[in-house]
C-alpha positions in Angstrom: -50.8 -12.6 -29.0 -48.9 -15.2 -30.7 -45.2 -15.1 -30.1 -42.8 -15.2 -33.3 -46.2 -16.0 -35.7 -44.3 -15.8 -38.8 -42.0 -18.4 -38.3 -45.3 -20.8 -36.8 -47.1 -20.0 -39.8 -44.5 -20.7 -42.0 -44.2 -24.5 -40.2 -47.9 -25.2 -40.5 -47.1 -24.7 -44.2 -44.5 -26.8 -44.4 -46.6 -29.1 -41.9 -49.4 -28.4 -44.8 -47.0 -29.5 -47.8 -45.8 -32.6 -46.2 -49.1 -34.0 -45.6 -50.5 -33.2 -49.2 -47.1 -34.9 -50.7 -48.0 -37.6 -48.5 -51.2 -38.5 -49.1 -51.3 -37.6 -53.0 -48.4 -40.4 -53.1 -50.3 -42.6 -51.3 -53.4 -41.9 -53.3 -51.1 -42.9 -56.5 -49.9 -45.7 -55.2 -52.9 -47.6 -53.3 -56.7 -48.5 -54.9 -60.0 -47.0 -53.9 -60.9 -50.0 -52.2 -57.5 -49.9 -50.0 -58.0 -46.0 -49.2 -61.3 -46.3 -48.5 -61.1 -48.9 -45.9 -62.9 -48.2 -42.4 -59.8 -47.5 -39.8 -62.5 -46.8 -36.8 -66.2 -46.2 -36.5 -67.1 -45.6 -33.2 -69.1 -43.0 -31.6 -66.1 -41.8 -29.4 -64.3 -40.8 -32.8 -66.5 -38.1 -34.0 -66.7 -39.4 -37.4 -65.8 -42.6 -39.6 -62.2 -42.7 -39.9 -60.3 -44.5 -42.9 -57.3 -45.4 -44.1 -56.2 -43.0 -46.1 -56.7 -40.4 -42.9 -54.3 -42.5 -40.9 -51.4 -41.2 -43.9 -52.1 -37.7 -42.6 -52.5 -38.4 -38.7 -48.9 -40.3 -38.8 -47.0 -37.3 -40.3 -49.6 -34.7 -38.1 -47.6 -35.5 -34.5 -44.1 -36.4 -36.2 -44.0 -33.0 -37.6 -45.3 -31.1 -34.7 -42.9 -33.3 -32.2 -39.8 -32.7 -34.6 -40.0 -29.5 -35.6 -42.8 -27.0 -33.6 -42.5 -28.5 -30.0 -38.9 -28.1 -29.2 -39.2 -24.0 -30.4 -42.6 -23.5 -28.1 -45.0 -25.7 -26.2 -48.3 -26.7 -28.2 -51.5 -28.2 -27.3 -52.3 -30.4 -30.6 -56.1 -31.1 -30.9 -56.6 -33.3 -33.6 -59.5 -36.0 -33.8 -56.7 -39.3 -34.4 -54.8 -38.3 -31.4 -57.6 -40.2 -29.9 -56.0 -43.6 -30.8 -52.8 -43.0 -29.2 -54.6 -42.9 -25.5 -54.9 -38.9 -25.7 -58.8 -38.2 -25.0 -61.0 -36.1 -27.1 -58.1 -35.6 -29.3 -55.7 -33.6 -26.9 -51.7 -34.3 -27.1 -49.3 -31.5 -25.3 -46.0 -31.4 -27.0 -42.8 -31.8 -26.3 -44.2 -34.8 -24.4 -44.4 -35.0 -20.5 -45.7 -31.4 -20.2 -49.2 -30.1 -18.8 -51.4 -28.4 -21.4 -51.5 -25.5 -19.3 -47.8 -25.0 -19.7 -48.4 -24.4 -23.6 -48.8 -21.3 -25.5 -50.7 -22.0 -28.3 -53.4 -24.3 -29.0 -53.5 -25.6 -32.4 -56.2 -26.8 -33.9 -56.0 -29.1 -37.0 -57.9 -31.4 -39.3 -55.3 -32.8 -41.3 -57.8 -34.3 -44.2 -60.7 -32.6 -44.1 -63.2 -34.1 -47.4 -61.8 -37.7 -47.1 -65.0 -39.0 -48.4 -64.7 -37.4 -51.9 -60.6 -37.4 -51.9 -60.4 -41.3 -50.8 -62.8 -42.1 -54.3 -60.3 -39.6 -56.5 -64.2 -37.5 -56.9 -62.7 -34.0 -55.3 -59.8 -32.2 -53.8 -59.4 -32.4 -49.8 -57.9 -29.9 -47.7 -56.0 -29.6 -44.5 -57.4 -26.9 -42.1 -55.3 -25.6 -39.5 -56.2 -23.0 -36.7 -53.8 -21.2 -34.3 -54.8 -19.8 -30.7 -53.2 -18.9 -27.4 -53.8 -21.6 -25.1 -56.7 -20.6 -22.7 -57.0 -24.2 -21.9 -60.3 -26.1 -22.6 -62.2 -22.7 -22.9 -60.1 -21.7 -25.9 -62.6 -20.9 -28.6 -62.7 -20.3 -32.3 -63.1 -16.7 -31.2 -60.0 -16.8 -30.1 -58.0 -17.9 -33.3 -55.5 -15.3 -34.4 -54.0 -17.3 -37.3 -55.7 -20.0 -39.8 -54.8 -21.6 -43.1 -56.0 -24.6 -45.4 -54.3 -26.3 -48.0 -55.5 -28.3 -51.1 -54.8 -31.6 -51.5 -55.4 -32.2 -55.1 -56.5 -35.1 -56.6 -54.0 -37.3 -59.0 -54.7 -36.4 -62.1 -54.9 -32.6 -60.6 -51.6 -30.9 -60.9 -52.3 -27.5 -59.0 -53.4 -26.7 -55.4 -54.2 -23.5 -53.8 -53.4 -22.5 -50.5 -54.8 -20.1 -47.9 -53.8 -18.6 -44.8 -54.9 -15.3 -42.4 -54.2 -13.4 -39.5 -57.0 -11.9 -37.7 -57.7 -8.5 -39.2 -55.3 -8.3 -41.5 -56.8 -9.9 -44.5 -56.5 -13.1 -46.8 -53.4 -14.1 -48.7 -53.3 -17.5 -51.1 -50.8 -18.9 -53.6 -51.3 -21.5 -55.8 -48.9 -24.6 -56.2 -47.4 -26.7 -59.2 -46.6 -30.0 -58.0 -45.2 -30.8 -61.1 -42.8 -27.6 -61.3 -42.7 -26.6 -57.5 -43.6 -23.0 -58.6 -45.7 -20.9 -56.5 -47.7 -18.2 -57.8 -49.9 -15.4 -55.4 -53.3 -15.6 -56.6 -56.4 -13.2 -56.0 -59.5 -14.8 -54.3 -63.2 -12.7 -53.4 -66.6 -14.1 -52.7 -69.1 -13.2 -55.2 -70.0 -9.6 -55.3 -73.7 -10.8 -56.8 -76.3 -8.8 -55.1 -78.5 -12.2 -55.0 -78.2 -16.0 -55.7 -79.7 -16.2 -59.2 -77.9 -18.2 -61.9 -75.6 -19.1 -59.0 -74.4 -21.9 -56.4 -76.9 -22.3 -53.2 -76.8 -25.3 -51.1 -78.2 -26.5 -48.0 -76.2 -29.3 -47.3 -77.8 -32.9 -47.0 -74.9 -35.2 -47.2 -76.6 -38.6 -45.5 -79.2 -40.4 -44.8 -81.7 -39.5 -42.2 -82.2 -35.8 -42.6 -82.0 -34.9 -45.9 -86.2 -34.9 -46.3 -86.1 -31.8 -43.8 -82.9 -30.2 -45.2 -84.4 -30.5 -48.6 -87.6 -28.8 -47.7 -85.8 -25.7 -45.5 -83.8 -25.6 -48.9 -86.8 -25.1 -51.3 -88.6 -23.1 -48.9 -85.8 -20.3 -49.5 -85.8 -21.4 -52.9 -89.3 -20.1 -53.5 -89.0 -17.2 -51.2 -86.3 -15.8 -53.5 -87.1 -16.9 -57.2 -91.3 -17.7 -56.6 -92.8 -21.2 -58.0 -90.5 -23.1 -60.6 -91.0 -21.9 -64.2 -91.4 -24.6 -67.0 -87.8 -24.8 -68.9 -85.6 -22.4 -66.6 -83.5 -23.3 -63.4 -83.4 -20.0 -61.3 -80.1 -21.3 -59.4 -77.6 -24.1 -58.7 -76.6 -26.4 -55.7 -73.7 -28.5 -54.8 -73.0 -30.6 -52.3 -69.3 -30.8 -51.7 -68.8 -33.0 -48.8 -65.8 -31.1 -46.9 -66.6 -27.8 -45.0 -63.1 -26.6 -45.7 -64.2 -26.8 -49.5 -67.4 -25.5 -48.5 -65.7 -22.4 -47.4 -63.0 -22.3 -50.1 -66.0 -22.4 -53.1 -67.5 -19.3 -51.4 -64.0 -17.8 -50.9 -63.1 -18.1 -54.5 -66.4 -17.1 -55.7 -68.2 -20.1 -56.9 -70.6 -20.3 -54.1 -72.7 -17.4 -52.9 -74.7 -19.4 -49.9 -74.1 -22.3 -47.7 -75.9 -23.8 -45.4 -75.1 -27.1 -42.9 -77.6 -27.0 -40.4 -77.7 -30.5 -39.4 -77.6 -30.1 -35.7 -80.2 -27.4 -35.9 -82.9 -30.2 -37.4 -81.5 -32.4 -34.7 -85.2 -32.0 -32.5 -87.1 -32.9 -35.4 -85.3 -36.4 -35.8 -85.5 -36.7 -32.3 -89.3 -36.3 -32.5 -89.3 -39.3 -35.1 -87.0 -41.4 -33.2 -84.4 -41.3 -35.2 -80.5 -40.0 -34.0 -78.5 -37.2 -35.9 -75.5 -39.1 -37.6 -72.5 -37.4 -37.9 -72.4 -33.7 -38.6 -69.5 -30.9 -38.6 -67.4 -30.1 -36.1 -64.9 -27.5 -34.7 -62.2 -29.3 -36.7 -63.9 -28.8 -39.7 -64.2 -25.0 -39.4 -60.7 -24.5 -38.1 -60.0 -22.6 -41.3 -63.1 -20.3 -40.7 -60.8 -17.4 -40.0 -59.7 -17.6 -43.3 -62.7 -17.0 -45.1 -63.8 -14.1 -42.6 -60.7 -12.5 -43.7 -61.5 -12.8 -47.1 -64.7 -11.4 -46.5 -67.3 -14.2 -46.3 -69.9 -13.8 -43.7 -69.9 -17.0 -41.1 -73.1 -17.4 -39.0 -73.6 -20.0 -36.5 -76.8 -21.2 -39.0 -79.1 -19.0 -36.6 -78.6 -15.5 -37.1 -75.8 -15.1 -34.7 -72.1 -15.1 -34.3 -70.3 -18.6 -35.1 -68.2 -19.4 -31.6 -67.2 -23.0 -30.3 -64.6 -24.9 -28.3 -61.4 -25.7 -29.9 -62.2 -28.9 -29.6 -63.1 -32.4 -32.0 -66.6 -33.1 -30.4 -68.9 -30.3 -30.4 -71.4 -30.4 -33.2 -71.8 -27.6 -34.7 -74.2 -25.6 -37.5 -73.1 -22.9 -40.1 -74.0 -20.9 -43.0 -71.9 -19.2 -45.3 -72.9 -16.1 -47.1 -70.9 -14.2 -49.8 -71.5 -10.8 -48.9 -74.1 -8.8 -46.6 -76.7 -8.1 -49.5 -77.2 -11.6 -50.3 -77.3 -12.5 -46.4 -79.9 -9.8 -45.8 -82.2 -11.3 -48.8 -81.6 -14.9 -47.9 -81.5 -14.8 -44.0 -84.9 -14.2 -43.1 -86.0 -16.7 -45.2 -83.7 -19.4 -43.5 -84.7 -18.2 -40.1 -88.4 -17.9 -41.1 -88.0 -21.9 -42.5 -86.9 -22.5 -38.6 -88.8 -20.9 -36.9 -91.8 -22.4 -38.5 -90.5 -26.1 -37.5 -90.3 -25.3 -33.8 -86.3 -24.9 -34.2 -85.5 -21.4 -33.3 -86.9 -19.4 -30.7 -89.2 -16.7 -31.3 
């Protein structure tokens, strides 16, 4: 149970604002070319890290040193922390303790979508999960409080944001950075019985897999609607590189099935010779509470229950469904797609 959560959750959203004020300024103020300048690419970091994710890592451990540390000890897990000699992304604050002196773990990604966000195409957001610290075997499972924030683009002047507690539902406002105002707003996944004349995505964001990805996609495709008809497009897709957004389209609505099953297709590259790239991670799902509480179904891309370390290395697989009826027509069809590539067990 997490001691006083009221007051944390209320200085991850304050962490939340500072970073978004931060990095829309910066985003004013510097070009494309400048933001989107490779910081690190090395297989130690996870990912590609840029510029403009430096803005957010900076203000990350300030904030949490100044004003969460000195009230209760935290275990920050955060992929930058990496650069500052703390492995696999793992600082204890107030410095000098042991991580198993802390009492909650938090796990954050404090741009999560740089890709889009760094090239002014789509919001990113910051994803934040809170657990009590059961060391290294803390677990997504375990998270009792999550919340992600939008980080609009420039020209964009409002920005949701999201937060839960474990069984007690969703709640969301939505900010005017012009104004300052705040407003609670009212967010559902889809209540569509099936995908038709909506968004459906497998996601294929890079080179190397997206041949395979494509294929499992139309497979389900043509399970649910048949073959293509001449002048008629049964359903939508998009590919909206940031899980967080992932989550937050089928929150709000938009989306009604999502699929990243990169790691899953990982023996068939493998077969070929060729290595998996990069593909999501725990930090990227560190809101995942969030959606669960608004009543989005989370799978670990397989049929079973989505669990992982707290941690910024283990690749992981998802899908995303808006509600049980359109998981029961579209999940044997994913699974059957598997199964018939060697991928999931019988």
């Amino acid at each position: 149970m997490i001691r006083d959560r009221d007051r944390l959750l209320a200085q991850l959203r304050a962490l939340h604002a500072d970073i978004r004020r931060t990095v829309v300024e910066q985003a004013e103020r510097e070009s494309i070319e400048t933001l989107a300048a490779v910081a690190r690419d090395d297989a130690a970091a996870g990912d590609t890290v840029f510029a403009i994710d430096r803005v957010s890592e900076e203000r990350l451990v300030a904030f949490c040193e100044r004003e969460i540390a000195p009230e209760r000890p935290i275990v920050l897990v955060a992929e930058g922390l990496a650069d500052v000699g703390h492995g696999e992304g793992v600082l204890p604050l107030p410095r000098g303790i042991g991580a198993d002196e802390a009492e909650v773990r938090i796990l954050i990604d404090p741009i999560d979508g740089t890709r889009g966000y760094m090239y002014q195409k789509r919001s990113a957001w910051i994803l934040t999960s809170v657990a009590p610290n059961r060391g290294p075997e803390t677990r997504l499972g375990d998270v009792e409080l999550a919340l992600q924030t939008e980080i609009p683009l420039v020209k964009q002047h409002l920005a949701d944001e999201l937060w839960a507690a474990r069984g007690e539902g969703m709640h969301a406002e939505r900010y005017n950075r012009l104004t300052g105002e705040r407003v609670p707003i009212r967010l559902h996944p889809s209540r569509a019985e099936g995908i038709a004349q909506g968004f459906a995505s497998v996601s294929r964001f890079f080179p190397g897999m997206r041949e395979e990805l494509a294929a499992i996609d139309e497979e389900i495709m043509r399970g649910v609607f048949g073959p293509p008809r001449r002048g008629r497009a049964a359903c939508f897709e998009d590919q909206y590189i940031c899980t967080g957004g992932q989550l937050y389209e089928l929150i709000a609505g938009h989306d009604r099935f999502v699929a990243d099953l990169r790691p899953v297709v990982e023996p068939l590259l493998a077969r070929r010779g060729l290595a998996l790239g990069i593909c999501c991670h725990p930090y990227d799902l560190a809101s995942v509470l969030v959606a669960e509480e608004a009543g989005v179904i989370v799978t670990d891309g397989r049929g079973g229950p989505l669990d992982a370390p707290l941690d910024t290395t283990s690749d992981l697989a998802w899908a995303g469904y808006a509600n049980a009826a359109i998981r029961a027509r579209i999940e044997p069809l994913l699974l059957a797609a598997l199964r018939e590539r060697g991928l999931l067990d019988s």
